[in-house]
DRENKOLKE-715251 format. One record per residue: x, y, z of N, C-alpha, C in turn; residue in three letters. Coordinates in pm, 1 decimal, decimal comma. Example, Ala and Ser with C-alpha at 12.3 -4.5 7.8 and 13.67 -1.06 7.14 Angstrom:
<sedos>
{sedo {1319,0 -569,0 780,0} {1230,0 -450,0 780,0} {1320,0 -330,0 780,0} ALA};
{sedo {1285,0 -225,0 708,0} {1367,0 -106,0 714,0} {1290,0 3,0 787,0} SER};
</sedos>
This chain:
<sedos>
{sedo {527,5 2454,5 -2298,1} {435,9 2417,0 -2190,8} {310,3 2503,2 -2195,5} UNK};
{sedo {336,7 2612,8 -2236,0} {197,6 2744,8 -2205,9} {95,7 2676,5 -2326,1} UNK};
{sedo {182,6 2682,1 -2452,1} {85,3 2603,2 -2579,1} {15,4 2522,2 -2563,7} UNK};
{sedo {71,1 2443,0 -2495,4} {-53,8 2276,5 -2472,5} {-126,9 2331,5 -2356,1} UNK};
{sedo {-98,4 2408,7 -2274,5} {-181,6 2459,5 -2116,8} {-296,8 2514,8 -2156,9} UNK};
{sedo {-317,7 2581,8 -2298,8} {-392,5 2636,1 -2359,0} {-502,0 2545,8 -2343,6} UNK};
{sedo {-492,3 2418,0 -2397,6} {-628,6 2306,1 -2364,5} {-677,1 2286,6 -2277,7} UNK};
{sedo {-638,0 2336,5 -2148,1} {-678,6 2335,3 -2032,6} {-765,6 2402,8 -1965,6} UNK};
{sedo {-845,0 2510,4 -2006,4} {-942,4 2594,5 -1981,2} {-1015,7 2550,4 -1856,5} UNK};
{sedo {-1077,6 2612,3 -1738,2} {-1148,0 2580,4 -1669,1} {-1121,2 2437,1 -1608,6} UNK};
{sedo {-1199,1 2339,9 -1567,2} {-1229,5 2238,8 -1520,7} {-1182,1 2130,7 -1595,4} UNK};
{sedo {-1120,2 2166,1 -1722,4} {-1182,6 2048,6 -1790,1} {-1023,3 1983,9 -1778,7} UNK};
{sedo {-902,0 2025,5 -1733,0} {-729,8 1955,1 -1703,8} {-766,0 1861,1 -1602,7} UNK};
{sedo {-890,4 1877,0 -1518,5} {-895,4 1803,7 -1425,8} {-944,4 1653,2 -1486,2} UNK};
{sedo {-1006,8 1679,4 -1573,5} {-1085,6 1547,3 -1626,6} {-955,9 1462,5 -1698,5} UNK};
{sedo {-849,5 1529,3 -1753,5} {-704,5 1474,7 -1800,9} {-643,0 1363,3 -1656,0} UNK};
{sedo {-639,7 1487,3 -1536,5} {-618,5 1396,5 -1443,3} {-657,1 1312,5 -1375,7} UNK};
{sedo {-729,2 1301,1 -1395,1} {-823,2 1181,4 -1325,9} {-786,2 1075,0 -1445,4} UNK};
{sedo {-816,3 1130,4 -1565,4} {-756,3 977,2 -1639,1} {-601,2 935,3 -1625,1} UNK};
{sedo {-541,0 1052,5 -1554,2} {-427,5 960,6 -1576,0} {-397,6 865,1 -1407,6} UNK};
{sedo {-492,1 913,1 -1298,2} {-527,7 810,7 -1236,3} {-555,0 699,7 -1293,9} UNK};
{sedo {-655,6 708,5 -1309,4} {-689,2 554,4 -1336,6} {-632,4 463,9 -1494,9} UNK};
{sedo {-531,7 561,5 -1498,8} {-413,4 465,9 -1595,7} {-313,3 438,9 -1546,5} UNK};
{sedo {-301,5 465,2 -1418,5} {-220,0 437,2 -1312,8} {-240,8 295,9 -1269,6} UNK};
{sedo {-375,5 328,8 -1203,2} {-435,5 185,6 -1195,5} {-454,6 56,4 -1289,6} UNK};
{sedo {-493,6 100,1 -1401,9} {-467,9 12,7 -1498,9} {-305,1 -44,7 -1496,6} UNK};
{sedo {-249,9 23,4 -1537,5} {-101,7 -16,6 -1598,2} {-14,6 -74,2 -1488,9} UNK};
{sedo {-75,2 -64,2 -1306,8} {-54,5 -172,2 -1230,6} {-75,4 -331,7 -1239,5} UNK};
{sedo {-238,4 -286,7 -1236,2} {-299,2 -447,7 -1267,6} {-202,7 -498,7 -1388,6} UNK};
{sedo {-182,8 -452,4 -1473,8} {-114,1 -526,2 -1606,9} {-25,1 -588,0 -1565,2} UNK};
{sedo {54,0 -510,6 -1437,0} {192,3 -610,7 -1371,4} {201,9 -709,8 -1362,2} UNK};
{sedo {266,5 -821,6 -1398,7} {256,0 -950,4 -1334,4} {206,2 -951,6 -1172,8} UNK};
{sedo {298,0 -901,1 -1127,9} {309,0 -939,1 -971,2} {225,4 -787,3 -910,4} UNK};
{sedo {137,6 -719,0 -977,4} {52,5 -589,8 -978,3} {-120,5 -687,5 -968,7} UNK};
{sedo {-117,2 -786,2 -1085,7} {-268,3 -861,0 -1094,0} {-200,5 -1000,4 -972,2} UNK};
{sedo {-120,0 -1023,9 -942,4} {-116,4 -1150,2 -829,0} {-129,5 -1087,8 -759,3} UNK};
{sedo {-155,2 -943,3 -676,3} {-142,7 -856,1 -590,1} {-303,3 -821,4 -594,7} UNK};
{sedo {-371,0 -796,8 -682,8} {-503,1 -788,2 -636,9} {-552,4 -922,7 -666,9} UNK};
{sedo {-549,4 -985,9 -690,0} {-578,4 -1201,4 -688,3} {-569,2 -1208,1 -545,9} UNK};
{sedo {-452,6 -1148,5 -449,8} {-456,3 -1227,2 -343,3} {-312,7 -1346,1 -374,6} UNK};
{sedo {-247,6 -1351,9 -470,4} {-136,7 -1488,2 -497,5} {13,9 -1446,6 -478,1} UNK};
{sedo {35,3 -1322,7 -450,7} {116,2 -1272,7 -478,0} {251,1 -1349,0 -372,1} UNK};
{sedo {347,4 -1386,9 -407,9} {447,3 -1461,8 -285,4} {553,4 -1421,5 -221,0} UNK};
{sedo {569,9 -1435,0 -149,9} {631,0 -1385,2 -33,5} {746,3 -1284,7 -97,4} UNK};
{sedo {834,0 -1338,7 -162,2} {930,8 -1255,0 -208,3} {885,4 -1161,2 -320,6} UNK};
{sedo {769,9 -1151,7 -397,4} {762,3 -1074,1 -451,7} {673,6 -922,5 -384,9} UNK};
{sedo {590,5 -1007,4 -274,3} {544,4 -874,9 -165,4} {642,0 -806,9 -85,5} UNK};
{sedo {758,3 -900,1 -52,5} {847,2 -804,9 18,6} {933,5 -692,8 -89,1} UNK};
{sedo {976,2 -788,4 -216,1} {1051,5 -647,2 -283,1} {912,0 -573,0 -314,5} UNK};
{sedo {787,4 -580,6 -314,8} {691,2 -441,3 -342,9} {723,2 -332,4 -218,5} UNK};
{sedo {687,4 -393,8 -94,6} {729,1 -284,5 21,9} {831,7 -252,9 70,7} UNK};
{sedo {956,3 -329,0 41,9} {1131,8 -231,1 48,6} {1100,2 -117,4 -58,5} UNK};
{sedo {1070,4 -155,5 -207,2} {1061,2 -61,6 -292,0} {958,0 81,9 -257,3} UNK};
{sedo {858,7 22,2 -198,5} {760,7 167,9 -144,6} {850,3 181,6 -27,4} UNK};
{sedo {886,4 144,4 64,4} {974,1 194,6 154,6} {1080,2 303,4 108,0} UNK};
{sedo {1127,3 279,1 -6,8} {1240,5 369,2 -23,5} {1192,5 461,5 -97,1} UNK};
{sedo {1033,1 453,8 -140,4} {1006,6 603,8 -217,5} {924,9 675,3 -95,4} UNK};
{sedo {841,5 621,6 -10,3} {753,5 703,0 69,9} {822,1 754,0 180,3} UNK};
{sedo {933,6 695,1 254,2} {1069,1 732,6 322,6} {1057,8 931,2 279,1} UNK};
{sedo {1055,8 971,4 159,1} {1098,5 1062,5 171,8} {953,0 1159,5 150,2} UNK};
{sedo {813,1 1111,9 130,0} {713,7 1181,3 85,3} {705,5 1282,3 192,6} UNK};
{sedo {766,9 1301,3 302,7} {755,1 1422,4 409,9} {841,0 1531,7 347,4} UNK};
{sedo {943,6 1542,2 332,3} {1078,7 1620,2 309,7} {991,7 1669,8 157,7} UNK};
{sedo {976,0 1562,2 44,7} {906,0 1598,6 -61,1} {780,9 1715,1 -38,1} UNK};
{sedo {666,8 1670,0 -4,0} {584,9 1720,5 12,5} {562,0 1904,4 111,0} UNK};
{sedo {646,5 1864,5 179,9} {661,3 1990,0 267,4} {771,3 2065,4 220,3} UNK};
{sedo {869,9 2058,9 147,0} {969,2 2149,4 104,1} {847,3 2212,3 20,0} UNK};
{sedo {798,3 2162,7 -83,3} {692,0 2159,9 -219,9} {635,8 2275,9 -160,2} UNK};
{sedo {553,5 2277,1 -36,1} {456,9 2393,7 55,6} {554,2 2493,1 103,1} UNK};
{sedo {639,3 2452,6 126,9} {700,8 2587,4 202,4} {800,0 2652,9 63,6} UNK};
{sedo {840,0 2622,1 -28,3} {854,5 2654,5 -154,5} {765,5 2796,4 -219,3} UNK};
{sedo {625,9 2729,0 -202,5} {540,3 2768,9 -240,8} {490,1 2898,5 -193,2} UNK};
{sedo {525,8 2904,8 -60,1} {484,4 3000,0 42,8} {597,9 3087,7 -14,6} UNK};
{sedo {711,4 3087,5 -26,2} {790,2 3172,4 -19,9} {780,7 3263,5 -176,6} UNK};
{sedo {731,1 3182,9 -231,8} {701,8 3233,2 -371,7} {587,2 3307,8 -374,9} UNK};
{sedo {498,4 3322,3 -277,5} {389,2 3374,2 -256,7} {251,6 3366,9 -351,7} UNK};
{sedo {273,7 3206,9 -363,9} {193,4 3207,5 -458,0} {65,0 3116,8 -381,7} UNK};
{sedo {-49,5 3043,2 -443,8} {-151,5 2964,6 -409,2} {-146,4 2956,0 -254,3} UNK};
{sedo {-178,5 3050,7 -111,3} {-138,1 2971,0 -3,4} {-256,0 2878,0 38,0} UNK};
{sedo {-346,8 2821,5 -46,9} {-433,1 2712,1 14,6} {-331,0 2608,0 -6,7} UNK};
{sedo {-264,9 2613,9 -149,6} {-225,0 2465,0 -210,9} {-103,9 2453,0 -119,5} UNK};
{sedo {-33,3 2574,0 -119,6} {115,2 2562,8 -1,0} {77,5 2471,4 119,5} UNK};
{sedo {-55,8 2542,2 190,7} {-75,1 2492,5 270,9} {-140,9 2271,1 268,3} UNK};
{sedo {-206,0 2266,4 175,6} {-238,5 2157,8 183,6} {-135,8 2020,2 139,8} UNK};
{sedo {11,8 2096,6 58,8} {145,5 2026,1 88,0} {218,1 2003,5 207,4} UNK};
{sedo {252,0 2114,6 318,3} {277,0 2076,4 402,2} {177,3 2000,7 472,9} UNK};
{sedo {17,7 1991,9 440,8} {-37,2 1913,2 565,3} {-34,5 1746,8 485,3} UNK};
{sedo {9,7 1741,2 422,0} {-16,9 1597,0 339,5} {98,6 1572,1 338,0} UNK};
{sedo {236,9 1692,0 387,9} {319,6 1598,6 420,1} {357,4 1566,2 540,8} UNK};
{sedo {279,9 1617,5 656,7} {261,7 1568,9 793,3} {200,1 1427,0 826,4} UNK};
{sedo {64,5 1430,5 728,0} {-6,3 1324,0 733,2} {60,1 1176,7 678,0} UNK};
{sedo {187,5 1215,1 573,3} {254,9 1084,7 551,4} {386,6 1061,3 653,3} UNK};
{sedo {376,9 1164,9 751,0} {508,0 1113,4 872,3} {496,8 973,1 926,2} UNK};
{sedo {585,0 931,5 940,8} {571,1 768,0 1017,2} {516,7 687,3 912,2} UNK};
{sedo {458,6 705,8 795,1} {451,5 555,0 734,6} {524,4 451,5 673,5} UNK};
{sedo {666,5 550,1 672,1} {754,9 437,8 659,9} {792,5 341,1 753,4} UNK};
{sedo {751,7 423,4 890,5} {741,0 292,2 997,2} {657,4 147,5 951,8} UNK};
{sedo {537,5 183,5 915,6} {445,1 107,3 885,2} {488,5 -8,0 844,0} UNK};
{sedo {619,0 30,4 668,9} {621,4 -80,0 602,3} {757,8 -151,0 662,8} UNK};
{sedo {810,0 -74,6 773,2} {919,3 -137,9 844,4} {874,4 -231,9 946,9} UNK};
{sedo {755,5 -197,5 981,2} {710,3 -286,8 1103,3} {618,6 -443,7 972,4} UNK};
{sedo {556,6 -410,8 914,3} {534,9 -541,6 779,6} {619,0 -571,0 734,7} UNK};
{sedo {744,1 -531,4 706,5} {872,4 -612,9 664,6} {958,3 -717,8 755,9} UNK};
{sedo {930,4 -614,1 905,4} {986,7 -716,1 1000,9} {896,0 -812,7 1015,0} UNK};
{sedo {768,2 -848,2 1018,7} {701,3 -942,4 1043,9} {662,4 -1095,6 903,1} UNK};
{sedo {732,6 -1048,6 796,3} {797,9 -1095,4 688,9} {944,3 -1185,2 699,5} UNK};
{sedo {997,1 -1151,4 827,1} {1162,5 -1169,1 851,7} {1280,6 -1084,2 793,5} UNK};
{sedo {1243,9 -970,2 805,0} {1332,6 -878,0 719,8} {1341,0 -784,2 813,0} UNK};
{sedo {1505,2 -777,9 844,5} {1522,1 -666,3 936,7} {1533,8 -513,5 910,2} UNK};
{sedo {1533,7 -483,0 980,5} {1541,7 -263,7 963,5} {1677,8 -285,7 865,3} UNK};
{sedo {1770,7 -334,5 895,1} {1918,0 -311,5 830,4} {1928,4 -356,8 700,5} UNK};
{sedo {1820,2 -481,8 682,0} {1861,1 -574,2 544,8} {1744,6 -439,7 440,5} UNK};
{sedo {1657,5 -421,3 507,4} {1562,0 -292,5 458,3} {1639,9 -173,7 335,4} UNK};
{sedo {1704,1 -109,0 462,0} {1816,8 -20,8 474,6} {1906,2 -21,8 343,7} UNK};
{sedo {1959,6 -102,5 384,8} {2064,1 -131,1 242,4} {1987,3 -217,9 131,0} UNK};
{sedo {1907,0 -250,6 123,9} {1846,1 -313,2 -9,1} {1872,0 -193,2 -130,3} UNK};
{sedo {1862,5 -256,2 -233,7} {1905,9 -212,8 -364,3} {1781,5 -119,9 -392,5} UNK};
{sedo {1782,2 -35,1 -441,5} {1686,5 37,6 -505,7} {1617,1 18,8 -639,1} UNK};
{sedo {1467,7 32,4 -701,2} {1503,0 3,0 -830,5} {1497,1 119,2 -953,6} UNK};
{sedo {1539,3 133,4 -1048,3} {1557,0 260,1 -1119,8} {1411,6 323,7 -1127,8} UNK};
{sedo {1333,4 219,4 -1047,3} {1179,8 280,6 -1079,5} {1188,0 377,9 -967,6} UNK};
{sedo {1224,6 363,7 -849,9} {1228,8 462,0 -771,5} {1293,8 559,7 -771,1} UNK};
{sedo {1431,5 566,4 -768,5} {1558,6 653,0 -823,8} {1460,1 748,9 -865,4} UNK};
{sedo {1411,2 742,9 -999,8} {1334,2 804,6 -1075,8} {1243,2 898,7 -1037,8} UNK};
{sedo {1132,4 831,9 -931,5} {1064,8 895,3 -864,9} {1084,2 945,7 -772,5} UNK};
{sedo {1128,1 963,7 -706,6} {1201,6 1042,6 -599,0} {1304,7 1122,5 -616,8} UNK};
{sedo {1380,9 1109,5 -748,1} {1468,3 1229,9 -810,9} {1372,6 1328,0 -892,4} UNK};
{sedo {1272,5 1277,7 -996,3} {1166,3 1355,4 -989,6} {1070,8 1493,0 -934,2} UNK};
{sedo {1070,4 1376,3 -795,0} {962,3 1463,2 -752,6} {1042,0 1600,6 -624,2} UNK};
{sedo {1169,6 1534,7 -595,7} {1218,9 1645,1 -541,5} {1313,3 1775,0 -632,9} UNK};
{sedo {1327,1 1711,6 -777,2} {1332,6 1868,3 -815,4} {1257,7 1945,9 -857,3} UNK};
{sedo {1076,7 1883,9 -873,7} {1017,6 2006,2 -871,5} {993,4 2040,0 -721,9} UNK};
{sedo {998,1 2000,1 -648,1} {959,7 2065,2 -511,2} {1080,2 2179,8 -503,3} UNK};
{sedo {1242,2 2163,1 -522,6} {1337,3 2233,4 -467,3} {1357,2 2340,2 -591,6} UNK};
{sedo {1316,3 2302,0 -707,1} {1362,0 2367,2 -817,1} {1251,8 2390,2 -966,7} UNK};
{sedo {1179,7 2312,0 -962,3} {1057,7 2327,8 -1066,6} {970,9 2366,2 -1013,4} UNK};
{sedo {880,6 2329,4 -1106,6} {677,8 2429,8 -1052,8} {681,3 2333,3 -900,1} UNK};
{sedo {690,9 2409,0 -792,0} {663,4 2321,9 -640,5} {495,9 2243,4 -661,4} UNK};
{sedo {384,2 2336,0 -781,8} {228,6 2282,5 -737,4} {296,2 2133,4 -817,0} UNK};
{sedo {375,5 2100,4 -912,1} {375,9 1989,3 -979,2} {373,0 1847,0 -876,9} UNK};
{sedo {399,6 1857,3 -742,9} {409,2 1760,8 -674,6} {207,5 1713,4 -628,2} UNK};
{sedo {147,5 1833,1 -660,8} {65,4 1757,8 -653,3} {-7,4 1653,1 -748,3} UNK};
{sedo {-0,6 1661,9 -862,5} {3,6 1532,2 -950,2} {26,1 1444,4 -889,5} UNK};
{sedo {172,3 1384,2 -849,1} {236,4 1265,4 -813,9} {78,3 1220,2 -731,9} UNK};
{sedo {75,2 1339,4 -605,8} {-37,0 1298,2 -475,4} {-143,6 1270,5 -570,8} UNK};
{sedo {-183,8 1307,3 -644,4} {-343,8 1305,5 -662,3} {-316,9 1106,2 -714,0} UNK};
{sedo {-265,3 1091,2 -845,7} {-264,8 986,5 -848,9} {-250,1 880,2 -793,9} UNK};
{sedo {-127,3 864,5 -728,3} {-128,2 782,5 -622,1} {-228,9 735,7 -448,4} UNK};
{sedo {-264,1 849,8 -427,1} {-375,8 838,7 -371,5} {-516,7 773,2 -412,8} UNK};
{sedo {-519,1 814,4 -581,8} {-596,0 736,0 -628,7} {-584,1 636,3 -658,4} UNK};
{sedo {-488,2 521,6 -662,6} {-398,7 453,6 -669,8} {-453,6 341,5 -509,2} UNK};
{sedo {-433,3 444,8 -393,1} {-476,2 380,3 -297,1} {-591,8 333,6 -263,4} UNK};
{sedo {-673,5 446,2 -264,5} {-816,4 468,5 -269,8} {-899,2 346,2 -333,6} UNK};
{sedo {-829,4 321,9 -433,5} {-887,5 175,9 -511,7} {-818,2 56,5 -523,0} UNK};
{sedo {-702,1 56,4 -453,3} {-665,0 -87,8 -466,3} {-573,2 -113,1 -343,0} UNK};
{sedo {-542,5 -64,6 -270,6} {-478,7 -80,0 -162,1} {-540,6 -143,0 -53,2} UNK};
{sedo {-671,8 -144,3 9,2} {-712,0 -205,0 59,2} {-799,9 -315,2 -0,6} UNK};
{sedo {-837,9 -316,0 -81,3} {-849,3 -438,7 -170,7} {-744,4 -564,4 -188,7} UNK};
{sedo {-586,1 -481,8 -201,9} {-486,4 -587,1 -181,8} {-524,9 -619,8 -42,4} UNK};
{sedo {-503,0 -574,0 69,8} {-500,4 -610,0 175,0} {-539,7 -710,3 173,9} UNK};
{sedo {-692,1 -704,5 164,3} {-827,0 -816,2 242,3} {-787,5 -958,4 140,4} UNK};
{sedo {-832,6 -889,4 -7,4} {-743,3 -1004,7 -84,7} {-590,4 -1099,7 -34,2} UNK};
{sedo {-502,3 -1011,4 12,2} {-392,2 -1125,6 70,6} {-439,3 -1156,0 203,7} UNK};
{sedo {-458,4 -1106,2 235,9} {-540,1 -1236,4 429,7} {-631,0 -1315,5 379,1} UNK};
{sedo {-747,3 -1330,2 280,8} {-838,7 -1416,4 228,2} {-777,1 -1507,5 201,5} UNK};
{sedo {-659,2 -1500,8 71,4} {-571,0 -1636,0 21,6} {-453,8 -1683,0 111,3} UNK};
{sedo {-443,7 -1624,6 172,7} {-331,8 -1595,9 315,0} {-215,1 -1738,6 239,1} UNK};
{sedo {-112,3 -1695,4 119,8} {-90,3 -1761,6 61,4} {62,9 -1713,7 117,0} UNK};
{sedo {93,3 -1603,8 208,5} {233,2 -1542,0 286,4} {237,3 -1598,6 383,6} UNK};
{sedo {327,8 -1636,9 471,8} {319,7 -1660,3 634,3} {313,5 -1504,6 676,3} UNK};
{sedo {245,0 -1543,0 773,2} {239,8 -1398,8 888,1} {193,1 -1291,2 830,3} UNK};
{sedo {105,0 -1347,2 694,7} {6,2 -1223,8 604,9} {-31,3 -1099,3 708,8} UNK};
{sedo {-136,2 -1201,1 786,5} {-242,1 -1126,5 883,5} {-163,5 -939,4 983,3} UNK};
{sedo {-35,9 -978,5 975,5} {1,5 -906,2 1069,5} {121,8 -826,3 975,6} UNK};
{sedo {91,6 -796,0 868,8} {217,6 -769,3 712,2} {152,6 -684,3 658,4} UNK};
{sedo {6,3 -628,1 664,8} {-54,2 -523,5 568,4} {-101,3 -401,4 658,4} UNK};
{sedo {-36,1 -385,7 758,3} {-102,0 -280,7 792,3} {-81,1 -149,6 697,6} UNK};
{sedo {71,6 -121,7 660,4} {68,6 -19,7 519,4} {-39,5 -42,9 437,4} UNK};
{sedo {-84,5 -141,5 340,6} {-213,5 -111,0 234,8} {-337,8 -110,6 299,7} UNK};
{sedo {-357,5 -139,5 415,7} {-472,2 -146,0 497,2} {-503,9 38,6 560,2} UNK};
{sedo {-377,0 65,5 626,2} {-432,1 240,5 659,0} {-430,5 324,7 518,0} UNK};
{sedo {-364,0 248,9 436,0} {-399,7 433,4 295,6} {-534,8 365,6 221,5} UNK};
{sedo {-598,7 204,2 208,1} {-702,8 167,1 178,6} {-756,9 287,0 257,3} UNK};
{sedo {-743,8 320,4 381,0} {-859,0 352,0 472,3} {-883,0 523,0 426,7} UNK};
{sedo {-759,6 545,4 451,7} {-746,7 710,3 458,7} {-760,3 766,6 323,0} UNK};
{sedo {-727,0 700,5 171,2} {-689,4 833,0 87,0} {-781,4 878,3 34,7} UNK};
{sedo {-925,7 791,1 32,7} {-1080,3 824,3 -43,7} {-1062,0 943,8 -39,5} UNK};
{sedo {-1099,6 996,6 105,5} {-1123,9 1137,4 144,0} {-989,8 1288,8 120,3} UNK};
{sedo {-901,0 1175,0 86,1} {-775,4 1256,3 38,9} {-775,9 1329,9 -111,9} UNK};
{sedo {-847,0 1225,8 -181,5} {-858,7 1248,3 -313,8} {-987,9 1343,0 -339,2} UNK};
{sedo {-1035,5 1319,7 -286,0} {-1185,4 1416,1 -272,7} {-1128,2 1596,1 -256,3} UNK};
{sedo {-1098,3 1567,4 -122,6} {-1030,9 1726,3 -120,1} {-975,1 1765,6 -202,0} UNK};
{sedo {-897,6 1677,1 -253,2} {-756,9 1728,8 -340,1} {-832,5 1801,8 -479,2} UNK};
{sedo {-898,7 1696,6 -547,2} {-1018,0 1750,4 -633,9} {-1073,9 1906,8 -628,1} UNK};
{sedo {-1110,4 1902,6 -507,0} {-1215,6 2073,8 -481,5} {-1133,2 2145,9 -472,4} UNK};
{sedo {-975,4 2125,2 -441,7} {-872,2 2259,4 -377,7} {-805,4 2261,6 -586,5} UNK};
{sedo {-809,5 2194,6 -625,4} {-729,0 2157,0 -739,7} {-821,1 2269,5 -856,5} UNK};
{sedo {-968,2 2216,7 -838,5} {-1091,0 2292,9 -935,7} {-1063,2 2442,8 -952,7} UNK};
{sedo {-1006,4 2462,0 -844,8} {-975,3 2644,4 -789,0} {-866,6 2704,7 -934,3} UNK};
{sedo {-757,8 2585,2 -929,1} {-655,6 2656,9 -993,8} {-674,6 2670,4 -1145,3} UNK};
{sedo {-659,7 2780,4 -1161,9} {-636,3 2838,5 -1325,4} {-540,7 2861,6 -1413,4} UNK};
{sedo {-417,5 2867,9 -1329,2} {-279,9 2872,5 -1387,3} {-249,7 2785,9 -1486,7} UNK};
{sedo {-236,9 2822,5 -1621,6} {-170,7 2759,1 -1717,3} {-108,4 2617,1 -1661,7} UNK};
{sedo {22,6 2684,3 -1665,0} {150,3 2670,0 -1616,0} {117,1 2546,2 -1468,1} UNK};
{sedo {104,3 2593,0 -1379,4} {81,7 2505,9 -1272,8} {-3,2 2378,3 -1332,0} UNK};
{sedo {-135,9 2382,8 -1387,6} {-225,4 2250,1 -1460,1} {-108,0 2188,7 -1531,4} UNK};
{sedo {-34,6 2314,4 -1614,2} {56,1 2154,1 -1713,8} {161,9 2060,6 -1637,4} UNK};
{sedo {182,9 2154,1 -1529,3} {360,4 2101,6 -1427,1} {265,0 1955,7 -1359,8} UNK};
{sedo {111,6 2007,6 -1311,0} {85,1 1892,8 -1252,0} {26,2 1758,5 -1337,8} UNK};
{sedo {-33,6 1781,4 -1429,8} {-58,5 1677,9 -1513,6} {93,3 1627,3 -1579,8} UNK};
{sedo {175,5 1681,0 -1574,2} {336,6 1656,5 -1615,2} {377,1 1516,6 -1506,9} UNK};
{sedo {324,3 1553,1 -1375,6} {398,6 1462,1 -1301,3} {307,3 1366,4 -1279,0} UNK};
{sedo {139,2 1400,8 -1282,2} {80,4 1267,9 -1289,8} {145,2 1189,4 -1390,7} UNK};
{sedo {186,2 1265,4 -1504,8} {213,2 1082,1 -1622,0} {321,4 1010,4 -1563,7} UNK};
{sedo {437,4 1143,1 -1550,1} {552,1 1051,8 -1488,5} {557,3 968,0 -1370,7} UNK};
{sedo {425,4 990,1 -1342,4} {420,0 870,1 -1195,9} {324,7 775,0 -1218,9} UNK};
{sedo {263,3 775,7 -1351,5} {170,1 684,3 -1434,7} {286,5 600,0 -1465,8} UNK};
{sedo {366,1 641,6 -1573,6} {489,1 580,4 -1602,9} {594,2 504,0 -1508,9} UNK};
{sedo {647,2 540,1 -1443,4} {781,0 564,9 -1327,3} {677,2 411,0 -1231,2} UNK};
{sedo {625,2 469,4 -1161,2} {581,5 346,0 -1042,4} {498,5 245,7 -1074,9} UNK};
{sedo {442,5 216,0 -1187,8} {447,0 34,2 -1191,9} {585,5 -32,2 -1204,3} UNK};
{sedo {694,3 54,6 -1209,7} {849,4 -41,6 -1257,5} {884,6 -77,2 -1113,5} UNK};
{sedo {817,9 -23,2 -978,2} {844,6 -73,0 -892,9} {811,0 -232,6 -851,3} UNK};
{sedo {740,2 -295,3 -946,7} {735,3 -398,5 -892,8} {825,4 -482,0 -1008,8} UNK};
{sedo {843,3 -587,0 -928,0} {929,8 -734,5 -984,2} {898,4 -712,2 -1160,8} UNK};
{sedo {1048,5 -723,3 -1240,9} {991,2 -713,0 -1354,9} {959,0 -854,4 -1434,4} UNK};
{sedo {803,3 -854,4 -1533,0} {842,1 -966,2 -1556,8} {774,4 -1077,8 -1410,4} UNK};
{sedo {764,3 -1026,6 -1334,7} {731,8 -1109,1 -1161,9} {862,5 -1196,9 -1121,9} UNK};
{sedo {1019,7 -1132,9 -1140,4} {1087,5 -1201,2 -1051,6} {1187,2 -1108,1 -1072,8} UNK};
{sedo {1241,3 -1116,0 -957,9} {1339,9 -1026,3 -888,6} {1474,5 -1066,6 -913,9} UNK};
{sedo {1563,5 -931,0 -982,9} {1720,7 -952,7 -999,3} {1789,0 -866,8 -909,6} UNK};
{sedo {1698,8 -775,1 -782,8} {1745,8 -725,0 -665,3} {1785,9 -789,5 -578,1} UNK};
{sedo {1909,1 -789,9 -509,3} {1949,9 -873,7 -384,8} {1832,6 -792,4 -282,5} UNK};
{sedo {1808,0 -803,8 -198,3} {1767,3 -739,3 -77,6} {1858,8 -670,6 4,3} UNK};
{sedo {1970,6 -703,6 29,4} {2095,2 -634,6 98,8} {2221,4 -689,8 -19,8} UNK};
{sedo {2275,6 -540,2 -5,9} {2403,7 -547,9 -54,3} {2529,9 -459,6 30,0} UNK};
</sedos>
């Protein structure tokens, strides 16, 4: 890890991450049911297994994110970055409400939610990202954030407006409030994250976090329908 960290000098790991944002983004759109999702076509059953599936990874981005900071603290290491894990994982409290309250308005209850199947894309990510928070580099969780935020920042509210335009779901209008508030919120998420990120010099920490941007480059386009159709029951 220190060998390749070596390329990382100054500013310039950051310019790594940012591309692996927006290969994030890319390698969504490629999705089948990732490009019917910014089209606006995307159908009913393939939007609901997208938000059970973010349901069962963002469910835990609090516990993730804030173990990650208080980890960090105890290690006595970076306390801006400690600190800006636990506040990013305050700021994702309750949004799993979000996609529970758009699922119910889909016809999908809290329970059928609940027990829905998971897909190894998540497993993945969320086994991931909580052993570096409990047990690996804790800064590595910020990767996951940076990308995915960037992730939001550019296409999340874009899905939104796009599915109420083709309003091709019943009960669209009242189903996006999840891609509609992180459309809103993560611009300015990613921005910060950037200026607090520029700071760090650590080898070691740049490689743990560009480590988990790929694996979440990789890992979360499998959350959607593979192929664009679903071999998940919804409840089992």
């Amino acid at each position: 890890m220190r060998t390749q960290a070596k390329n990382h000098a100054g500013t310039t790991w950051l310019v790594e991450l940012d591309a692996e944002a927006r290969g994030l983004v890319a390698a969504v759109d490629a999705r089948p049911d990732g490009h019917r999702l910014f089209e606006g076509t995307l159908d009913t059953a393939g939007y609901i297994h997208y938000l059970v599936q973010t349901y069962h990874y963002a469910r835990w981005s609090t516990p993730i994110l804030g173990e990650a900071g208080e980890r960090l603290k105890r290690l006595g290491r970076h306390p801006e970055l400690a600190q800006l894990l636990i506040q990013k994982g305050e700021e994702e409290r309750g949004h799993d409400r979000w996609l529970l309250s758009d699922l119910k308005n889909l016809g999908c209850s809290e329970e059928s939610v609940e027990t829905a199947a998971r897909s190894p894309a998540v497993e993945a990510y969320t086994g991931w990202n909580f052993f570096t928070s409990r047990a690996g580099v804790p800064t590595a969780v910020l990767g996951t954030a940076y990308v995915l935020e960037y992730l939001s920042q550019t296409r999340a509210g874009v899905w939104a407006r796009r599915l109420k335009e083709v309003s091709a779901i019943p009960n669209i209008h009242k189903s996006v409030t999840f891609l509609r508030s992180h459309g809103a919120l993560d611009g300015d998420h990613v921005a910060e994250m950037a200026r607090l990120l520029g700071r760090l010099t650590e080898p070691e920490d740049q490689e743990a976090i560009l480590f988990s941007a790929r694996v979440a480059r990789s890992v979360y386009p499998c959350i959607f329908r593979e192929g664009g159709a679903s071999t998940l029951p919804l409840a089992r």
